[in-house]
Wavefront OBJ file of the C-alpha trace (Angstrom):
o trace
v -8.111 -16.825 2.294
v -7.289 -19.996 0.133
v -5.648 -22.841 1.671
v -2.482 -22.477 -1.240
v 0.868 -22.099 -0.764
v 1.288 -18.291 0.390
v 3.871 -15.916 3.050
v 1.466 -16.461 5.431
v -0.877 -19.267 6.515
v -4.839 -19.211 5.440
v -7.617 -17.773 8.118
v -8.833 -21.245 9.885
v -12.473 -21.859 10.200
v -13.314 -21.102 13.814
v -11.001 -18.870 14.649
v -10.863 -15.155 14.948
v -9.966 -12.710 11.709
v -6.390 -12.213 11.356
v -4.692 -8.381 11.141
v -3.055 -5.619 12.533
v -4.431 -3.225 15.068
v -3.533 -0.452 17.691
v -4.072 -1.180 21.079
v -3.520 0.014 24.519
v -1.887 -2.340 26.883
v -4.449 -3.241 30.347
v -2.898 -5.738 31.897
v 0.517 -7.053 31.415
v 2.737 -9.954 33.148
v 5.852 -9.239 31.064
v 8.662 -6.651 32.017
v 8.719 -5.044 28.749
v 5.006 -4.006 28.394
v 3.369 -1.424 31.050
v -0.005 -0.783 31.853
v -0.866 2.771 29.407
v 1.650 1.264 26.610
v 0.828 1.658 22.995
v 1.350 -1.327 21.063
v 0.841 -2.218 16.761
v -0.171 -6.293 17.322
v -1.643 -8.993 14.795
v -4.108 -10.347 17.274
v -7.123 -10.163 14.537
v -10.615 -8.660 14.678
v -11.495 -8.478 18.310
v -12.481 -5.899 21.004
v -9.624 -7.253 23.756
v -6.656 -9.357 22.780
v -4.992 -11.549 25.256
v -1.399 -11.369 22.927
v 1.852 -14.300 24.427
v 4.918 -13.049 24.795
v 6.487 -14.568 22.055
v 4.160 -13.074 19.256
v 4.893 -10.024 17.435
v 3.954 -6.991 19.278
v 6.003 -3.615 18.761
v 5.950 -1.210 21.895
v 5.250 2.426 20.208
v 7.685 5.170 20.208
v 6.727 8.576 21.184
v 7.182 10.530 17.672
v 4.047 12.932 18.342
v 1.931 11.027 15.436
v -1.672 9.806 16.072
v -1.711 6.455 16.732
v -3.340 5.169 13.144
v -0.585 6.446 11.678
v 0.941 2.666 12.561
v -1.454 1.480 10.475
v -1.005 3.393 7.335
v 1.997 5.591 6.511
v 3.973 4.109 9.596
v 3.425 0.951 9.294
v 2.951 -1.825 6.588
v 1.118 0.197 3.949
v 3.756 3.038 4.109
v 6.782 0.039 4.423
v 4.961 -1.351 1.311
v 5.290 1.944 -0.102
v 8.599 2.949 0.832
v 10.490 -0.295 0.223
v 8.597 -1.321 -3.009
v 9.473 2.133 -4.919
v 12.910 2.689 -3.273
v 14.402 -0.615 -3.297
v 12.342 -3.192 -5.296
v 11.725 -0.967 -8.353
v 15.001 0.957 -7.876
v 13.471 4.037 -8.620
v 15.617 7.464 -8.705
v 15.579 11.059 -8.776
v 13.922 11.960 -12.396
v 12.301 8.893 -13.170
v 8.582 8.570 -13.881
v 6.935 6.773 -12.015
v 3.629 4.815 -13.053
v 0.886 3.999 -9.704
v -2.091 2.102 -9.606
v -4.637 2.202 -6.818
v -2.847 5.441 -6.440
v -5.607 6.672 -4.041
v -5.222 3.904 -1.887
v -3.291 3.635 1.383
v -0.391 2.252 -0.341
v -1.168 3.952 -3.854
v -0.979 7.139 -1.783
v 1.802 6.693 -0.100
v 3.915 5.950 -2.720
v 2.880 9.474 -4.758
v 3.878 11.380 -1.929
v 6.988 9.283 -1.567
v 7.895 9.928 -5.390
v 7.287 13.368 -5.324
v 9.687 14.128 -2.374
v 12.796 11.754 -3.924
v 12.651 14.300 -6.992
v 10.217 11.990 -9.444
v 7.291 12.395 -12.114
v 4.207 10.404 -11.054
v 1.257 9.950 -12.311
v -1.469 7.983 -10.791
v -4.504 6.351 -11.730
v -7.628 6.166 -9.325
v -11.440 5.912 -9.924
v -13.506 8.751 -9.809
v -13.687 12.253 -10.156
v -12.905 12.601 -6.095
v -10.053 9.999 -5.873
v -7.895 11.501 -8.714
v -8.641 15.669 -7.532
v -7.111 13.874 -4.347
v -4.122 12.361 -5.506
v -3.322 15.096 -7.698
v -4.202 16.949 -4.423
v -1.305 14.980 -2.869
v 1.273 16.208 -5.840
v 1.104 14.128 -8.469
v 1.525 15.465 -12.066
v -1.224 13.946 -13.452
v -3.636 11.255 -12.492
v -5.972 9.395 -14.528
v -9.170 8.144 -14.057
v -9.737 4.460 -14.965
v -13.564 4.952 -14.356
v -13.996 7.240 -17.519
v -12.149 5.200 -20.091
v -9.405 2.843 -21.007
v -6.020 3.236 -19.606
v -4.233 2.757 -22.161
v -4.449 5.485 -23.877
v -4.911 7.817 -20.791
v -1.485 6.699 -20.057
v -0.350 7.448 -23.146
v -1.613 11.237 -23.273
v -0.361 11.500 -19.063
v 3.027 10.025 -20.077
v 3.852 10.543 -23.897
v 7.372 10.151 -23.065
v 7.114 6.510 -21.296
v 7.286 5.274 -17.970
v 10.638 4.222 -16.060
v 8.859 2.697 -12.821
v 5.154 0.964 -12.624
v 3.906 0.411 -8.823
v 1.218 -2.334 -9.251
v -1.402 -2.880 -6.632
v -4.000 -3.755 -9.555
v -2.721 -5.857 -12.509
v -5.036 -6.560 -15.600
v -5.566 -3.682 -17.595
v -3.221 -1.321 -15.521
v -0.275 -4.080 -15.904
v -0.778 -4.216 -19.355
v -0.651 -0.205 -20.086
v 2.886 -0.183 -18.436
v 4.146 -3.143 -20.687
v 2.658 -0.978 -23.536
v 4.275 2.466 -22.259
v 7.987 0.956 -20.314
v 10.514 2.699 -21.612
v 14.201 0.616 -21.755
v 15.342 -1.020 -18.525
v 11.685 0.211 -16.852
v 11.215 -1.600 -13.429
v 8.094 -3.001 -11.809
v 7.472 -3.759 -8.133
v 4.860 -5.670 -8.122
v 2.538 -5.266 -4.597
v -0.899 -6.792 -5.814
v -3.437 -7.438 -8.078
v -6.720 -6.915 -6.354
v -8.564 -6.869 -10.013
v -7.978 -10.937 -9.818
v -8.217 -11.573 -5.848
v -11.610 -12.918 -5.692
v -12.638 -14.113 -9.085
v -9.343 -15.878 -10.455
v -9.518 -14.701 -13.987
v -6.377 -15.370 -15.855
v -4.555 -11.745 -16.850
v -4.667 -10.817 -20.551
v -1.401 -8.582 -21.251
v -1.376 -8.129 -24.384
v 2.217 -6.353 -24.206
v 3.742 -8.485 -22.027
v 5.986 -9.439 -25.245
v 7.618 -5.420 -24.495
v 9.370 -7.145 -21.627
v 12.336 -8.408 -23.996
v 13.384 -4.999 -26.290
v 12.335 -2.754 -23.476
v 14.213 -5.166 -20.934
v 12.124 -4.783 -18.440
v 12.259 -6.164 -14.957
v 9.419 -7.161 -12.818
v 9.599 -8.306 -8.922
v 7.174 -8.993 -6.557
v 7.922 -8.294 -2.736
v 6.903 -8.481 0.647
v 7.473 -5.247 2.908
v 9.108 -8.110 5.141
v 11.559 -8.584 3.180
v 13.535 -5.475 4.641
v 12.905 -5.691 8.646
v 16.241 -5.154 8.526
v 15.993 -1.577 7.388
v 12.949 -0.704 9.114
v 14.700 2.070 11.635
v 15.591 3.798 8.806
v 12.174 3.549 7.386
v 10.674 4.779 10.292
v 13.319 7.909 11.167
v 12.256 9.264 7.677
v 8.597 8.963 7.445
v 8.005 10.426 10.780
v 10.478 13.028 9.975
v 7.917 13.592 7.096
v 4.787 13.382 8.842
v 5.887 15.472 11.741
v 6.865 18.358 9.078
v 3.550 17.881 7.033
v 5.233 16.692 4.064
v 3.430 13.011 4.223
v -0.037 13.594 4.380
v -2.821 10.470 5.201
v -6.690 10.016 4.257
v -8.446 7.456 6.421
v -11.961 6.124 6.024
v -12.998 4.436 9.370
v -15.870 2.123 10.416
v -17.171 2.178 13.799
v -17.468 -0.700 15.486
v -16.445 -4.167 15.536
v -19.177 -5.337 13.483
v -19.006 -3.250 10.819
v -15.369 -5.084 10.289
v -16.594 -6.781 7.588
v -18.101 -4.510 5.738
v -14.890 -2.618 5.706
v -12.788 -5.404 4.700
v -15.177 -6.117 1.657
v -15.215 -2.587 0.694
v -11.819 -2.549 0.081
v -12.447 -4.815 -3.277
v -15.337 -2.470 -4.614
v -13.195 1.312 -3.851
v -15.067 1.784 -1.123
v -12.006 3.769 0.744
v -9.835 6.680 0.148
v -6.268 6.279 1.575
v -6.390 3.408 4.555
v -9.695 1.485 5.348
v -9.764 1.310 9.430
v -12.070 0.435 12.135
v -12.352 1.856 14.885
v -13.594 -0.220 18.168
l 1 2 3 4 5 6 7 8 9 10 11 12 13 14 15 16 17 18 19 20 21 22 23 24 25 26 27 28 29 30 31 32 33 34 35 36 37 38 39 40 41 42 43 44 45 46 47 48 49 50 51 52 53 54 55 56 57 58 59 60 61 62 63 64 65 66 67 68 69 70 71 72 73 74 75 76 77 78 79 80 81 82 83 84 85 86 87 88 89 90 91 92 93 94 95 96 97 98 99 100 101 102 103 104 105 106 107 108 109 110 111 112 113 114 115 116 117 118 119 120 121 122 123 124 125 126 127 128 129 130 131 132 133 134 135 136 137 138 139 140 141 142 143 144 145 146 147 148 149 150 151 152 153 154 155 156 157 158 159 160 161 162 163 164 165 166 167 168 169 170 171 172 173 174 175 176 177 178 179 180 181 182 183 184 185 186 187 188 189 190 191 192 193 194 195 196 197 198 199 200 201 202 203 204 205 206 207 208 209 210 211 212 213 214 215 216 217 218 219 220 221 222 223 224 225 226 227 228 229 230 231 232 233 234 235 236 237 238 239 240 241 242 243 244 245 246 247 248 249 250 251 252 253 254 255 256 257 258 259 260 261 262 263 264 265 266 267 268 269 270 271 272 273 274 275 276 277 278
């Protein structure tokens, strides 16, 4: 939401919220659309969107799913998922793999993910509810940020060391996998919602790990592999379809409870992916 240098432009003043939504086309004046078509479009917070030609809007295949599942394990939060663990951090068969937010849409996504490529994962979620849920989802062990430092949670959950850290928190999450990376550990770094709105500066007190444990640390953009997105999509449906991908939702109702939703999602107010429903 700040006007700074980003991979995508602020929100303007006056104009409608940006961000993804399923629709069903009503009217259409262009070949490739038909009246009845299912469509995943960026055309922001709104009941109707009137959507050009040029902008991006993907027709739906027919793969049997419900239709939110475009907007979790389908879609961006599952590409996030899928292409952060698999090709950002590199991770492999047998390596254990570190996950913050791990109740999250994302988070979530990327146990299950683990778990079926043949790795150790432990999450970490707040709550008694979020971590019996990802453990629920297979993870070995999840802790619970809300009851004590990570740190050493971490420590007792992994005493062996973590090859892969998924972040979608920073701060103190970032700083437990410095403190725990084993040699040549990878990070894929998706977010750090613990510093979105307030702008403190991150402690990491074992940042200095980075050089014996040569570490490596890259942020991404799901974007960044369009190019692999077929593939992407033939597997995860493969796994929904067959039950092995499994997806909470928490839904609003309404457009004006929009914002609500969208706040919530900086206070834990959701388990798996935060949708509205109109």
């Amino acid at each position: 939401m700040n006007d700074a240098k980003s991979y995508v432009p602020p929100f303007a003043l006056g104009e409608p919220m940006q961000g993804g939504a399923v629709g069903e086309v009503i009217e259409s004046r262009n070949p490739g659309f038909a009246v009845g078509d299912k469509v995943l479009h960026f055309g922001g917070w709104r009941d109707e969107a009137a959507i050009d030609a040029d902008a991006m809007v993907q027709k739906l295949p027919a793969l049997g799913v419900p239709d939110e599942a475009w907007l979790h394990n389908l879609g961006l939060t599952g590409g996030t998922a899928y292409f952060g663990l698999l090709r950002t951090a590199e991770a492999k068969p047998g390596d254990i793999v570190f996950v913050s937010a791990a109740a999250g849409a994302v988070g979530s996504a990327v146990v299950q993910i683990a778990k079926l490529k043949g790795m150790t994962v432990i999450g970490s979620a707040g709550g008694a509810d979020k971590v019996a849920f990802v453990k629920a989802l297979g993870a070995d062990a999840c802790i619970d940020y809300k009851a004590g430092p990570v740190l050493p949670q971490l420590m007792q959950a992994a005493p062996h060391g973590i090859d892969v850290y998924f972040d979608n928190v920073g701060g103190e999450h970032l700083d437990a996998a410095f403190a725990t990376a084993r040699q040549w550990a990878r990070f894929a770094i998706c977010g750090m919602i613990d510093s979105y709105n307030d702008g403190k500066p991150q402690e990491l007190k074992y940042l200095i790990r980075t050089i014996p444990a040569r570490i490596t640390m890259r942020g991404f953009i799901y974007t960044d592999f369009m190019a692999e997105f077929p593939a992407f999509i033939q597997e995860m449906a493969g796994w929904i379809a067959s039950g092995k991908v499994k997806a909470r939702t928490t839904v609003r109702e309404g457009l004006d409870s929009t914002l609500d939703a969208f706040l919530g999602l900086f206070e834990g107010a959701n388990t798996g992916k935060m949708l509205v429903k109109l």
